[in-house]
C-alpha positions, -999 to 999 in steps of 0.1 A, spaced: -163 623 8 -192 603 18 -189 568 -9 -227 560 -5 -232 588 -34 -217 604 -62 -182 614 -54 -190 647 -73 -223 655 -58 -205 656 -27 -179 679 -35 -206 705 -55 -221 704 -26 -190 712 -8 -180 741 -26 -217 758 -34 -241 754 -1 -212 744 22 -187 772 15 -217 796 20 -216 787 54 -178 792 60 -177 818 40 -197 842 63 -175 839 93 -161 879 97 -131 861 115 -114 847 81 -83 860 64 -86 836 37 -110 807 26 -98 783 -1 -114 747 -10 -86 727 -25 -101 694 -45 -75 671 -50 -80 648 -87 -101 618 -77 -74 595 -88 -43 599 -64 -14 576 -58 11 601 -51 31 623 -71 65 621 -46 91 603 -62 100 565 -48 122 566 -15 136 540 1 116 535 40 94 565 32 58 559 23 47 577 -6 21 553 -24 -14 573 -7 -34 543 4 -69 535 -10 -86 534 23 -74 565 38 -73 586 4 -78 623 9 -106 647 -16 -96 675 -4 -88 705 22 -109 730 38 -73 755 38 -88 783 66 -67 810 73 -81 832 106 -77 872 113 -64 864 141 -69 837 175 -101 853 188 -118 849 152 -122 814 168 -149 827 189 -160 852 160 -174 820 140 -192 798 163 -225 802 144 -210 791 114 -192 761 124 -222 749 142 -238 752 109 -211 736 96 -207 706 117 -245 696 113 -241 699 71 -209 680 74 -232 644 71 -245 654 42 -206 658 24 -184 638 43 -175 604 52 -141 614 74 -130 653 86 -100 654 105 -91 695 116 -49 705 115 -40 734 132 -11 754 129 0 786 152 12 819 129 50 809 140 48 775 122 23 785 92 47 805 67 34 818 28 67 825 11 69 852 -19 80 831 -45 60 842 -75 83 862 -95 60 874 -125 20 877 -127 18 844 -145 -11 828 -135 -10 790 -113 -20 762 -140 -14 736 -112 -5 727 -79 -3 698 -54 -6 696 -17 19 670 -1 14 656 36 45 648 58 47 621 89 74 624 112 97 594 117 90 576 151 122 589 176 121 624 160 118 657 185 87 676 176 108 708 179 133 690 155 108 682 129 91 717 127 129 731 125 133 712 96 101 722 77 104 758 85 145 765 81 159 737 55 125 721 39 107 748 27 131 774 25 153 754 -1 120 748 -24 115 783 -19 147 788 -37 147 766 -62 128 787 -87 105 767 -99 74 773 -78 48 801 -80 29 795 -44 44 780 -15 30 779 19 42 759 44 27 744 80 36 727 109 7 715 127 -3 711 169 -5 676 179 -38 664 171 -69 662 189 -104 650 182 -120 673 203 -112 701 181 -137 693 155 -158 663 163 -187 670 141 -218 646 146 -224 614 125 -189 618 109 -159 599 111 -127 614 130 -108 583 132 -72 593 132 -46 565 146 -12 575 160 7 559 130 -13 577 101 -14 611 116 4 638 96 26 669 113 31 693 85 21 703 49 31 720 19 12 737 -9 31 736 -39 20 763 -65 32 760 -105 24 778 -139 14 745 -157 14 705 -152 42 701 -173 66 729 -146 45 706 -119 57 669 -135 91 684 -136 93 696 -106 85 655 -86 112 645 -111 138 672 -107 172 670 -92 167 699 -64 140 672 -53 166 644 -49 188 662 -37 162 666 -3 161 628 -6 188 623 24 172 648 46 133 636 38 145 603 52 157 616 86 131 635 96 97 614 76 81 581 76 57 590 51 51 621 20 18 620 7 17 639 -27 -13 648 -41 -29 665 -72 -53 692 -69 -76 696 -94 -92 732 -85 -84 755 -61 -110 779 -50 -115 807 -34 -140 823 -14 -125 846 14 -92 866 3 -80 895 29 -59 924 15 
């Protein structure tokens, strides 16, 4: 968010005028604002040559999480991301736009009862220098996720492996897009729970360590953060 004004102005304004905008594309699926807590150092548990203190500096507020119809909704929405892209001054400080294909973007079916999601954290993941790309994403999508998945303890998981980056996919005006090589991220999760205390748990549990060996092959960096609200605005059947 923009640091020249209230940190909260920003994000009301983020999630009232703002979603407005996004929220009338006829391409989306799904539309979700996720606001991370304002104070953040990283839920992930300590790991030896794995970065999971979140800097000050490059600290995230939160994630626009867009979900299209399908690839030619792109061109469905160009009104409203031009809309978009000039309100994006009056929000942010610093967008940076992940993509991930429908192969490497999974939601897994994981909630077992109707018990509502207290809490939930989003955690970032950089690939360790010498890693294949193709290696990395096989990891997320068939060991990563799918032991979490199994583990019982979450209500929402989704999973992606983003496209290399590139500025010129969203290079809004009077914003900053800087995104060096070394702090770039390749995939996500979105961790789902009934309640902080399932969530707490969960960063301290022994399924986590047990992923320890294998986070340190394939990542240089987890960046686990707490979301504060989650909400909503586009939901497809």
């Amino acid at each position: 968010m923009r640091t020249d004004t209230a940190r909260q102005a920003g994000m009301d304004r983020w999630a009232g005028p703002h979603a407005l905008i996004i929220a009338a594309n006829k391409g989306l699926h799904e539309y979700r604002q996720i606001h991370f807590a304002e104070r953040n150092t990283g839920l992930w548990p300590t790991t030896a040559s794995v970065e999971t203190s979140i800097p000050a500096d490059r600290k995230i507020d939160g994630v626009a999480d867009v979900t299209l119809k399908n690839l030619l909704s792109v061109l469905r929405g160009k009104e409203q991301n031009r809309m978009a892209s000039n309100d994006e001054v009056n929000i942010f400080k610093r967008t940076i736009l992940y993509a991930a294909l429908p192969k490497w973007s999974r939601w897994y079916n994981v909630a077992r009862t109707e018990e509502p999601i207290e809490a939930r954290s989003m955690v970032f993941f950089r690939k360790r220098e010498g890693i294949a790309d193709a290696d990395f994403k096989k990891f997320i999508d068939q060991e990563l996720a799918p032991t979490l998945a199994n583990t019982g303890k979450l209500k929402e998981l989704r999973s992606k492996a983003y496209l290399p980056w590139k500025q010129k996919q969203w290079d809004t005006p009077n914003v900053l897009h800087d995104n060096p090589e070394e702090l770039r991220f390749q995939a996500s999760l979105i961790l789902g729970f009934s309640d902080r205390k399932a969530m707490d748990e969960f960063f301290t549990s022994a399924a986590l360590k047990a992923l320890t060996d294998r986070i340190v092959v394939f990542c240089s960096a987890v960046h686990a953060y707490e979301v504060e609200k989650t909400l909503t605005f586009v939901k497809g059947e």
